[in-house]
Backbone bond lengths (Angstrom), bond angles and torsions (degrees), N, CA, C in turn:
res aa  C-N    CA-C-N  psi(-1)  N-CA   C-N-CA  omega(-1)  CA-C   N-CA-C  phi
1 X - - - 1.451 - - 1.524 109.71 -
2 X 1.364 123.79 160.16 1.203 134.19 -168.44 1.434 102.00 -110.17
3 X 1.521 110.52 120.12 1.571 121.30 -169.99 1.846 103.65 -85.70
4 X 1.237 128.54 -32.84 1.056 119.88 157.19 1.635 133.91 -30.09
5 X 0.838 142.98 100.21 1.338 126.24 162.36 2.206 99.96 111.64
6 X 1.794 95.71 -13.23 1.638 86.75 157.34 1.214 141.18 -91.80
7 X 1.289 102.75 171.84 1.672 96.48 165.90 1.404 133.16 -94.72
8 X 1.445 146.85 101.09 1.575 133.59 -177.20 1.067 120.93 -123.92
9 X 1.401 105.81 147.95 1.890 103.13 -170.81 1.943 81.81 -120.53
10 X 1.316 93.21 147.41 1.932 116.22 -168.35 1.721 80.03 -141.67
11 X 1.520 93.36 115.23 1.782 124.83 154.13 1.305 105.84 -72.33
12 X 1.518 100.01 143.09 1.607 111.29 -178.69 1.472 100.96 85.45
13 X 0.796 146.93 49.64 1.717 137.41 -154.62 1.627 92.03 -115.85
14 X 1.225 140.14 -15.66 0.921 127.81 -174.18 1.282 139.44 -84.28
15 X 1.569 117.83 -3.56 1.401 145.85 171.35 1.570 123.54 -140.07
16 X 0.958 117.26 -161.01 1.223 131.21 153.36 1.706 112.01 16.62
17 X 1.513 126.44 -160.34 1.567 122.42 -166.94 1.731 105.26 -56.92
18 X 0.996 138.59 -13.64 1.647 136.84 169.24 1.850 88.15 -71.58
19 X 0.950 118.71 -79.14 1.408 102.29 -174.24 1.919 116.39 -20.03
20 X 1.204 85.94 -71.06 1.459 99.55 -173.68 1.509 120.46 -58.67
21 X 1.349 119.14 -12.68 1.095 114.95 -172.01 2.029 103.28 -95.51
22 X 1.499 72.53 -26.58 2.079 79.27 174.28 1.732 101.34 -81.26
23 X 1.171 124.40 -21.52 1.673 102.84 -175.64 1.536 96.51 -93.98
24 X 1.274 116.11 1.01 1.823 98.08 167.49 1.242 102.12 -105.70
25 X 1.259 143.17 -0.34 1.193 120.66 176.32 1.573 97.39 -99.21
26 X 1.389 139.33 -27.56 1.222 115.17 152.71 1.680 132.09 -56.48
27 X 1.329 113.18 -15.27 1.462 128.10 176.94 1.595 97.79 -70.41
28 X 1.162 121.78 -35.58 1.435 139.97 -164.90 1.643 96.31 -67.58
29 X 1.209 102.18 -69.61 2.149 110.35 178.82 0.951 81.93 135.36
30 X 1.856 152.84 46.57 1.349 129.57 136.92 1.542 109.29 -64.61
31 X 1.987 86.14 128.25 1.945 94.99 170.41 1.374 110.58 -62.90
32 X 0.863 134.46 0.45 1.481 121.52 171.34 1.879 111.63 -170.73
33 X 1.227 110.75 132.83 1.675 129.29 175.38 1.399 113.72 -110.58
34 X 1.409 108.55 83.26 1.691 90.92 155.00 1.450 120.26 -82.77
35 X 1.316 106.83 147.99 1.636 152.26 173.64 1.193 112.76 -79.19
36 X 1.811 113.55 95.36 1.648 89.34 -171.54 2.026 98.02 -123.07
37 X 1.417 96.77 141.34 1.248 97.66 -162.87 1.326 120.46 -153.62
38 X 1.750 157.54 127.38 0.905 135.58 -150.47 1.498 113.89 -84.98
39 X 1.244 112.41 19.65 1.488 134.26 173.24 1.190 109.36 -149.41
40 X 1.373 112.28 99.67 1.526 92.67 175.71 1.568 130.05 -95.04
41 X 1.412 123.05 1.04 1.380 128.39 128.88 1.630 118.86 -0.07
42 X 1.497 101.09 -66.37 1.425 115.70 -154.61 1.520 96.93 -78.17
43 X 1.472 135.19 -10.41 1.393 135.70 -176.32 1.601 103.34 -84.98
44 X 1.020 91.83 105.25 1.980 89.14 -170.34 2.096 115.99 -123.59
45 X 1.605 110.19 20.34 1.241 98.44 -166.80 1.205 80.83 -100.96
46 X 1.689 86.88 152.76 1.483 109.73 -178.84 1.626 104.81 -70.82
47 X 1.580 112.70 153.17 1.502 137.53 -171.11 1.444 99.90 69.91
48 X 1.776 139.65 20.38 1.174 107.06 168.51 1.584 114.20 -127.56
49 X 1.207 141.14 139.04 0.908 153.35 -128.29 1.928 88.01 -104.39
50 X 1.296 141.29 120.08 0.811 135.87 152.55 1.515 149.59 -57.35
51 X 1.161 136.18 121.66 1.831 123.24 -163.52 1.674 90.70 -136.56
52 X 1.313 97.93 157.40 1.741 108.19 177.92 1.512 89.28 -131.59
53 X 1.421 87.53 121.32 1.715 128.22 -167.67 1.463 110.00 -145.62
54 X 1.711 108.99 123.61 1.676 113.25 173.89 1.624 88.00 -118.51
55 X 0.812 119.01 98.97 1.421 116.81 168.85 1.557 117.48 -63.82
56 X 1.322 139.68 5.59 1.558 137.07 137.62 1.500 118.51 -92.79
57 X 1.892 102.90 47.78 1.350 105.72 167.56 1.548 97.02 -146.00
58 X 0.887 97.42 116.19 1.652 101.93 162.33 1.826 128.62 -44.14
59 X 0.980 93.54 -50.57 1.440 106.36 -172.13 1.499 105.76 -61.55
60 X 1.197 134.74 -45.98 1.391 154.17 179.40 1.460 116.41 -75.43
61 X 1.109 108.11 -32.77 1.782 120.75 162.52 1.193 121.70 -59.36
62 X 1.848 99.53 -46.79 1.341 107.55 -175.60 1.909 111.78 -65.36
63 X 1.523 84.14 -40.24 1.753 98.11 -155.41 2.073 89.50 -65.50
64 X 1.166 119.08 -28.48 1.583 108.20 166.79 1.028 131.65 -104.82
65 X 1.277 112.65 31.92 1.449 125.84 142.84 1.166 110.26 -68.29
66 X 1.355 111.45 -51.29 1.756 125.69 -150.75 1.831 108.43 -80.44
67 X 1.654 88.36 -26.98 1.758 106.91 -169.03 2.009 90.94 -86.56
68 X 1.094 121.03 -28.18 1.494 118.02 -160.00 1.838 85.16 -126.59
69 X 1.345 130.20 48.12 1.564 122.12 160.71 1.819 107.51 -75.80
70 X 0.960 141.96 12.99 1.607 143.75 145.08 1.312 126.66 -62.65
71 X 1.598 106.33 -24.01 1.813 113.60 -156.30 1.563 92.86 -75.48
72 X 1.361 99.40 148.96 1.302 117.45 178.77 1.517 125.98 -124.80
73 X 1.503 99.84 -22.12 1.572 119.37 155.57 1.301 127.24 -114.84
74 X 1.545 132.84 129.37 1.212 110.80 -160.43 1.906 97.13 -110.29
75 X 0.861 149.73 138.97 1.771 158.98 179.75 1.437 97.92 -91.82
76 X 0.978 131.38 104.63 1.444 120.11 -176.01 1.956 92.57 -107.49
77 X 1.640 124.60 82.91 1.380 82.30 170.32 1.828 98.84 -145.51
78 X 1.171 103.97 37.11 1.143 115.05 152.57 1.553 133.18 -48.99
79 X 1.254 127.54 89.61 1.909 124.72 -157.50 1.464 116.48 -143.18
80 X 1.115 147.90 162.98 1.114 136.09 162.24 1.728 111.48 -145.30
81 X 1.631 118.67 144.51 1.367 138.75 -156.80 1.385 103.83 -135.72
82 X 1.803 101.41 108.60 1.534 113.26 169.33 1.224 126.54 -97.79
83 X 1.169 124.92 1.52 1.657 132.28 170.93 1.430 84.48 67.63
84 X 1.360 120.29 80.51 1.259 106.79 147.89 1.444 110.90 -138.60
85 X 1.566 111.73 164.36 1.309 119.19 -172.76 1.358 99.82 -86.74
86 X 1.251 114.29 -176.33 1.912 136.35 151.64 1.066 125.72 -45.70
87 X 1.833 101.06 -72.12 1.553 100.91 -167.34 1.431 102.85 -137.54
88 X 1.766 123.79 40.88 1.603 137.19 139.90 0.741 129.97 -88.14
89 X 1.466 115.11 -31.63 1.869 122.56 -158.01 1.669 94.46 -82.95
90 X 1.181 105.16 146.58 1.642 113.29 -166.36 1.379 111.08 -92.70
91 X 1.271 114.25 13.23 1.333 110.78 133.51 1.863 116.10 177.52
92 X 1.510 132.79 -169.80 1.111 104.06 -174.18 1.267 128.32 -103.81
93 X 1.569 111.73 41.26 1.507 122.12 -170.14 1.693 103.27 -61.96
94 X 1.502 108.42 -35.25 1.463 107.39 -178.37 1.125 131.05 -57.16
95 X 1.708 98.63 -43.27 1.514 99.18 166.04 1.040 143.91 -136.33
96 X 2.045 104.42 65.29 1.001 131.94 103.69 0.878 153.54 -53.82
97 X 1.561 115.21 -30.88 1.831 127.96 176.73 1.520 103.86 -82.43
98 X 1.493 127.18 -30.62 1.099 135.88 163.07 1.921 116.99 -60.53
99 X 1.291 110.21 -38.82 1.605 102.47 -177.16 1.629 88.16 -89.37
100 X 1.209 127.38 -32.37 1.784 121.42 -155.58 2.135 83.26 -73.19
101 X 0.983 118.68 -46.69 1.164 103.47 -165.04 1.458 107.29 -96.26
102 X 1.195 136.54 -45.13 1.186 139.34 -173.21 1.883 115.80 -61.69
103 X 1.230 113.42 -35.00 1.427 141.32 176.40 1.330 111.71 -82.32
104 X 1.745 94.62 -91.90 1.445 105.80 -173.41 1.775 128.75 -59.49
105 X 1.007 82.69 -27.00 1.728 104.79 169.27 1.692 118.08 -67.57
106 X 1.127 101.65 -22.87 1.478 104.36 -161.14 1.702 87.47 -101.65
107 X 1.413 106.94 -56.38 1.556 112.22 178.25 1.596 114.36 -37.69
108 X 1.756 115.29 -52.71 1.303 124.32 -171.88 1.294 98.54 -67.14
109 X 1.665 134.51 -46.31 1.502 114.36 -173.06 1.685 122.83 -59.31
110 X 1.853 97.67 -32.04 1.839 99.38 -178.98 1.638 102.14 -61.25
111 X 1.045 121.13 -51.78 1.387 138.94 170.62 1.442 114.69 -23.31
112 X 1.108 107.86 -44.91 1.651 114.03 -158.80 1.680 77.54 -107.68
113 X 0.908 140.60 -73.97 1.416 136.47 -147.89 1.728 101.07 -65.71
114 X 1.396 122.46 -57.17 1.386 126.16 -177.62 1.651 113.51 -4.93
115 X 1.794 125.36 -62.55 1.445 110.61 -170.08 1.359 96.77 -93.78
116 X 1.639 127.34 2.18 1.859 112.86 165.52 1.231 101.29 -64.55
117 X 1.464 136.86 -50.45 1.569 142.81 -175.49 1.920 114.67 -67.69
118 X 1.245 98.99 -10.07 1.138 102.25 -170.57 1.894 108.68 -88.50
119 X 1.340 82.15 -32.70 2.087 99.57 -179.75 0.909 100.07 -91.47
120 X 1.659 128.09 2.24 1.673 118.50 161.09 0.962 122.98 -132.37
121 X 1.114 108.52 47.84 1.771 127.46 147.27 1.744 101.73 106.13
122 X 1.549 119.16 -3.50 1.158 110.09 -176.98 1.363 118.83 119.81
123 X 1.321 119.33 -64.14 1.645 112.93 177.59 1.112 152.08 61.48
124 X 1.338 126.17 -126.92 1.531 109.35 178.19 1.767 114.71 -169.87
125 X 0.530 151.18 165.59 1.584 159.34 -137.71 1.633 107.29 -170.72
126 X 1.257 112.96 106.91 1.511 99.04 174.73 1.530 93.51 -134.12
127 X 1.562 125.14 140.10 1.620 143.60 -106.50 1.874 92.40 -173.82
128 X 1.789 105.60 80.20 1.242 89.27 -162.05 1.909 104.06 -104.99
129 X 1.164 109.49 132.41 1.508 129.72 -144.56 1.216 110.34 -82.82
130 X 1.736 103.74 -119.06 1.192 126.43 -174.18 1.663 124.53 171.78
131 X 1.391 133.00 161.98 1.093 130.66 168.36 1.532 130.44 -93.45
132 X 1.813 98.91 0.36 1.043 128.71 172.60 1.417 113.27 -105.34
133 X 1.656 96.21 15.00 2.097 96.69 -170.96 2.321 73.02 -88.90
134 X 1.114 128.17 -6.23 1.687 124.58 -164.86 1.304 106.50 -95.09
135 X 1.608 124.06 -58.80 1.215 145.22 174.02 1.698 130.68 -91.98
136 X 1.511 125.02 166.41 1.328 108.96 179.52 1.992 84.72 -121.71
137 X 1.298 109.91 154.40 1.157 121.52 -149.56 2.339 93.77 -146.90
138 X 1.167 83.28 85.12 1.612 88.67 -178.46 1.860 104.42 -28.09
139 X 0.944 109.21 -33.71 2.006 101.08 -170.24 1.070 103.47 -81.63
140 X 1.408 139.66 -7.17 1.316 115.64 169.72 1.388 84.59 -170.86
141 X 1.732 117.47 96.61 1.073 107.61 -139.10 1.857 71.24 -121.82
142 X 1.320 131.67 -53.03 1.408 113.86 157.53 1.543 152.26 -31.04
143 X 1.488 89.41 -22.38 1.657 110.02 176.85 1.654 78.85 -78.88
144 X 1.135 105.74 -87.27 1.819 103.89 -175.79 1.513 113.95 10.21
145 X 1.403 90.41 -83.36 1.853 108.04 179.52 1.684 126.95 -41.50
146 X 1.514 108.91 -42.96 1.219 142.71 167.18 2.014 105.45 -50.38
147 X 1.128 111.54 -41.50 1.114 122.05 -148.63 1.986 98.39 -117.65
148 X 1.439 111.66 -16.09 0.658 121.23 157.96 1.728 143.64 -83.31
149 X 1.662 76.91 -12.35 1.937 104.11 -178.88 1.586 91.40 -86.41
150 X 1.492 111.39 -41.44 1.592 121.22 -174.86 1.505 120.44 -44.39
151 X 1.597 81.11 -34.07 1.919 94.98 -168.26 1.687 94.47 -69.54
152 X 1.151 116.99 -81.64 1.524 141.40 172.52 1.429 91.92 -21.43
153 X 1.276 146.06 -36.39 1.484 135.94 -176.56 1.137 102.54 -72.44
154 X 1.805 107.31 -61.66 1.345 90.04 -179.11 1.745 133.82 -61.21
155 X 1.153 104.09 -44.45 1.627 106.48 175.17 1.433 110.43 -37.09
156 X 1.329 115.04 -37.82 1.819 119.05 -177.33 1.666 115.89 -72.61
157 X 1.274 103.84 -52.35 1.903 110.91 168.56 1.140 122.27 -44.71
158 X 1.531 102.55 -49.13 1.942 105.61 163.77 1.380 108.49 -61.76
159 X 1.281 136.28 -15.75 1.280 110.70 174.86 1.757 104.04 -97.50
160 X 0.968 128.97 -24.81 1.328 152.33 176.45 1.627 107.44 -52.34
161 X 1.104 114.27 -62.40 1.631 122.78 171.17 1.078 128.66 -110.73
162 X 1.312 134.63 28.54 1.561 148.89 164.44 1.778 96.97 -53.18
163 X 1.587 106.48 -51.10 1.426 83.28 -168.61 1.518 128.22 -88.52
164 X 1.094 90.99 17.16 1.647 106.95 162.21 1.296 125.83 -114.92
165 X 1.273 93.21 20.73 2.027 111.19 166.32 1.527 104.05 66.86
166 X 1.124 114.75 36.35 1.552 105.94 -173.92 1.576 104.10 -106.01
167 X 1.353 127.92 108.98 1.154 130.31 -175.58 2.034 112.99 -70.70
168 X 1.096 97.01 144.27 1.901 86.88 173.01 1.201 103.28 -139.59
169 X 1.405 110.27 136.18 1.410 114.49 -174.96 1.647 103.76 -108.83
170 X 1.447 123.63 144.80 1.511 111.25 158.19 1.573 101.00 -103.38
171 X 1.342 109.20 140.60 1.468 118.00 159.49 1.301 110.36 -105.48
172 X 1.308 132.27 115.09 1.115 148.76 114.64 1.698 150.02 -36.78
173 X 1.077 127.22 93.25 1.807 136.59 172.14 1.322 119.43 -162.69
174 X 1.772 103.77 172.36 1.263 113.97 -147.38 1.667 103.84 -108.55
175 X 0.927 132.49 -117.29 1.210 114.52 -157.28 1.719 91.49 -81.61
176 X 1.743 100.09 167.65 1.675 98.39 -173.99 1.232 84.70 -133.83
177 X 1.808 126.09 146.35 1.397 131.33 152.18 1.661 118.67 -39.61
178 X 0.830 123.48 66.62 1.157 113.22 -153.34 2.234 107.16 -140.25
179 X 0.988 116.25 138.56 1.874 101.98 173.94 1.430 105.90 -62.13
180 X 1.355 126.82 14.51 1.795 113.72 164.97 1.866 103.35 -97.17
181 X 1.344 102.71 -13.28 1.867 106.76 -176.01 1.484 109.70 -99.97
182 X 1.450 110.94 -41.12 1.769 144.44 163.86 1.998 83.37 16.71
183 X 1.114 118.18 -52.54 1.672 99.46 -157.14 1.524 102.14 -113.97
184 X 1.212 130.65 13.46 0.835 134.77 176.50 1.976 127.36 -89.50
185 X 0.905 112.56 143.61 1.795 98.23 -147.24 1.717 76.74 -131.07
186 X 1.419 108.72 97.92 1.106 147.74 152.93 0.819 142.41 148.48
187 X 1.743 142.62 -160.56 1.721 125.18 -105.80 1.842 81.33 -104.30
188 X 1.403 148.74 126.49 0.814 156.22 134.67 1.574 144.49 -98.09
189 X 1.353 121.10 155.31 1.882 130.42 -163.20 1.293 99.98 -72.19
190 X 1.050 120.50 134.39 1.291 100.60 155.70 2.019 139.03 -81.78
191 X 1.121 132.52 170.25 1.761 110.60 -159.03 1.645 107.11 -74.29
192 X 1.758 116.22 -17.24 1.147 123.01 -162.38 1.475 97.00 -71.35
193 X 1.555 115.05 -61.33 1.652 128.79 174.10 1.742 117.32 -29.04
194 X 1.730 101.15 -55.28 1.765 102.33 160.62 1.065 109.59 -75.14
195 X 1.055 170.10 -127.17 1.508 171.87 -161.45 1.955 98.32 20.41
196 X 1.294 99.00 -57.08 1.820 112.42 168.35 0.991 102.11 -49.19
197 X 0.798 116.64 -79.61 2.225 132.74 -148.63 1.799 73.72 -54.88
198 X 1.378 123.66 -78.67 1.730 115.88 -158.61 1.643 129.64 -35.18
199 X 1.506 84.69 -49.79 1.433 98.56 168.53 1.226 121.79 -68.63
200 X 1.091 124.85 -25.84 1.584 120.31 -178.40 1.843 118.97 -87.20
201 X 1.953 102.60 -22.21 1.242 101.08 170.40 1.240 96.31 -83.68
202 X 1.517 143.73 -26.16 1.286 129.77 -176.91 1.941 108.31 -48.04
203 X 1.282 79.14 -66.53 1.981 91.26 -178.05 1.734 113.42 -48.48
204 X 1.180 109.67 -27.33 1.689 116.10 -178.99 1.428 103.86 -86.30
205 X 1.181 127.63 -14.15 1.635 120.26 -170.19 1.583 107.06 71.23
206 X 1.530 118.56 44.29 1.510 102.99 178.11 1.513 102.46 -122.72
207 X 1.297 109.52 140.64 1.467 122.59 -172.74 1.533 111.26 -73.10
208 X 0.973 147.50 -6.45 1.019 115.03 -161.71 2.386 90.83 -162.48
209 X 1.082 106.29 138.13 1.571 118.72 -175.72 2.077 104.72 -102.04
210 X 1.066 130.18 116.91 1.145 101.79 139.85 1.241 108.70 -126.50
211 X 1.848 104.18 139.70 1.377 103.82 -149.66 1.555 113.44 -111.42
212 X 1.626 121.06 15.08 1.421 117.19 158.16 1.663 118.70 -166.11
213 X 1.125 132.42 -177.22 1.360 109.26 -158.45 1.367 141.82 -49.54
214 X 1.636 88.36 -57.72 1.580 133.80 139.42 1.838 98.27 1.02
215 X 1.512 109.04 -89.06 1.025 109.27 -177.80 1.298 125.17 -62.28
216 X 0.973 124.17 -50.58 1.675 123.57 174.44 1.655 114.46 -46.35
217 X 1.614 100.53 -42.74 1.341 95.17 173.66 1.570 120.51 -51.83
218 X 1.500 105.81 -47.26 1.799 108.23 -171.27 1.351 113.74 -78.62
219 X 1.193 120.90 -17.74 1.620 121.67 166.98 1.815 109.17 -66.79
220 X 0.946 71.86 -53.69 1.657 88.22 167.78 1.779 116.53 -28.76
221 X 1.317 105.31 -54.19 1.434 124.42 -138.90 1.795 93.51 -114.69
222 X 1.637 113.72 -9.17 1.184 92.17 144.96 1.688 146.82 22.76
223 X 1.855 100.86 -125.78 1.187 112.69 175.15 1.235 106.89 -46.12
224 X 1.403 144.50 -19.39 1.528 124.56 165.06 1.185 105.76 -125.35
225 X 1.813 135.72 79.67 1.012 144.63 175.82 1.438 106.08 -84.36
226 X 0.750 127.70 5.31 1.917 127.75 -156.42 1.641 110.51 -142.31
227 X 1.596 109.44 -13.42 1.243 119.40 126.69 1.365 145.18 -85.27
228 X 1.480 114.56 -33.87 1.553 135.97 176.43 2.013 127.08 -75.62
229 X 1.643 84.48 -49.01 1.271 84.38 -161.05 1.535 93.82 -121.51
230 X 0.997 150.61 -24.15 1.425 150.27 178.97 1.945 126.68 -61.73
231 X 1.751 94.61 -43.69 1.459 112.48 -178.37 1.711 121.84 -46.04
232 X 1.987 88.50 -55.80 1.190 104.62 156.97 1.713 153.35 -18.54
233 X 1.379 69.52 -81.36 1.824 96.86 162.72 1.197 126.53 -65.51
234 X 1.495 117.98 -41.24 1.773 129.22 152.78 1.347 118.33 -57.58
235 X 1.672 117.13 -42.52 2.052 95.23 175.53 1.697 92.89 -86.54
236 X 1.300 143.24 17.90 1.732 121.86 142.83 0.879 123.28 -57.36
237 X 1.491 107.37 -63.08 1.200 144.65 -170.33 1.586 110.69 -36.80
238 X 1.519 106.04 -77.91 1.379 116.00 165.42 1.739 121.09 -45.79
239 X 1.178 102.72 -45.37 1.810 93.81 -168.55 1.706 103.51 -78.07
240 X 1.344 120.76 -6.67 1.177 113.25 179.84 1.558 126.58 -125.77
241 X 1.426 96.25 31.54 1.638 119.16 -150.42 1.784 104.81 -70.58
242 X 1.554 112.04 -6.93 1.082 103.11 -178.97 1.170 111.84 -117.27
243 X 1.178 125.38 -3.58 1.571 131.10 159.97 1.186 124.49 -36.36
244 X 1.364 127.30 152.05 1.576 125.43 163.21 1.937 121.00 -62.24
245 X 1.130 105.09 139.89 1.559 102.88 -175.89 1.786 96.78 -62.00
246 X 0.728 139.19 -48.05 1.720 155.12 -170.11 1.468 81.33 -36.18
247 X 1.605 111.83 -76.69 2.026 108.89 -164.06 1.020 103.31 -66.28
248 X 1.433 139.96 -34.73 1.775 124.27 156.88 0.808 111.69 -28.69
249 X 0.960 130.35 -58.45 1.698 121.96 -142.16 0.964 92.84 -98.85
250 X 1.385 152.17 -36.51 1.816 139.09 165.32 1.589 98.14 -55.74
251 X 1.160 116.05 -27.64 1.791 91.08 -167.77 1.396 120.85 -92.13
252 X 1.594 96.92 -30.52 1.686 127.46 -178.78 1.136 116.17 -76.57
253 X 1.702 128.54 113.31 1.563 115.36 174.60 1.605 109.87 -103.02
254 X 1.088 106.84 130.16 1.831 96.59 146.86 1.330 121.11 24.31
């Protein structure tokens, strides 16, 4: 689809890669960017139209569907990441807020948007992931899972709305310049580079982004994840098992 001349509203718009992904798609020539944000105050780049959206509320999902029935691309990348483990974190409030928003959040927006895209010619869905939607990653080993339900959503919606021409892209990458990586001490994308790569598989009709080495490598590595990518992460894991998650996660990348 041709991002020029559409309309898309991108969750999370108020910082970090939601920002950026709304000032390139106005860079692009979309007639219109909504800003969707649970403040929409805080949505402040120029050309984008602000909306106050919690996407783990129904009621508010619904009501911007109805307020944003023009959109023709939907940005799904509204998410949030607590570094928590499985069976440390003292309990599983984390990941819940991680599946309620990362999952269910993402599920309720295709949901609600699906027949807005459908009365406009079809469109596109872009569903922005992770490199941990492949692997489970002890430091934030719920986001993983969360992000891994994400993947599996998307793969299903594309089959779900193909016949209403609605393209869905997953984006996939690993750490992002971004205040969700901010303490993390290694090699990361920056949000401008994804924001690119999305938009450009959007315009090409290609399903699926991976947007830096990191990731390509572990998709990659797949069919032998349990040789490739697992060993790794298990002799960290172990030799540093009593450490604080905090110096993990500065030392440990993606």
């Amino acid at each position: 689809m041709k991002i020029e001349g559409s309309v898309a509203l991108v969750t999370g718009a108020n910082r970090g890669l939601g920002r950026v992904y709304a000032r390139e798609l106005v860079r692009r020539g979309a007639a219109k960017v909504y800003g969707a944000a649970r403040d929409p105050r805080a949505v402040t780049e120029p050309g984008v139209t602000p909306v106050g959206l919690d996407i783990t509320d129904p009621e508010l999902v619904a009501e911007a569907a109805a307020r944003c029935a023009d959109v023709s691309l939907l940005v799904n990348n509204a998410g949030v990441m607590q570094a928590s483990t499985f069976t440390d974190a003292p309990s599983l409030d984390a990941a819940r807020l991680e599946m309620e928003t990362n999952y269910f959040g993402t599920l309720r927006m295709c949901r609600a948007f699906a027949p807005v895209l459908a009365a406009n010619g079809g469109g596109g869905v872009v569903n922005m992931l992770s490199v941990t939607s492949f692997y489970t990653n002890p430091l934030n080993a719920s986001y993983g899972a969360s992000k891994a339900a994400a993947w599996s959503l998307t793969n299903g919606i594309r089959i779900e709305l193909h016949h209403q021409g609605t393209l869905v892209v997953a984006v996939h990458a690993g750490f992002i310049n971004t205040d969700m990586a901010a303490l993390v001490d290694a090699p990361k994308i920056s949000p401008e580079s994804v924001a690119q790569q999305a938009c450009d598989a959007v315009e090409a009709g290609q399903v699926e982004v991976l947007a830096d080495e990191r990731t390509r490598f572990v998709k990659a590595s797949l069919p032998r994840d349990h040789e490739l990518i697992y060993p790794p992460v298990q002799a960290f894991w172990d030799a540093d098992v009593t450490g604080s998650l905090s110096r993990r996660a500065r030392r440990f990348g993606n």
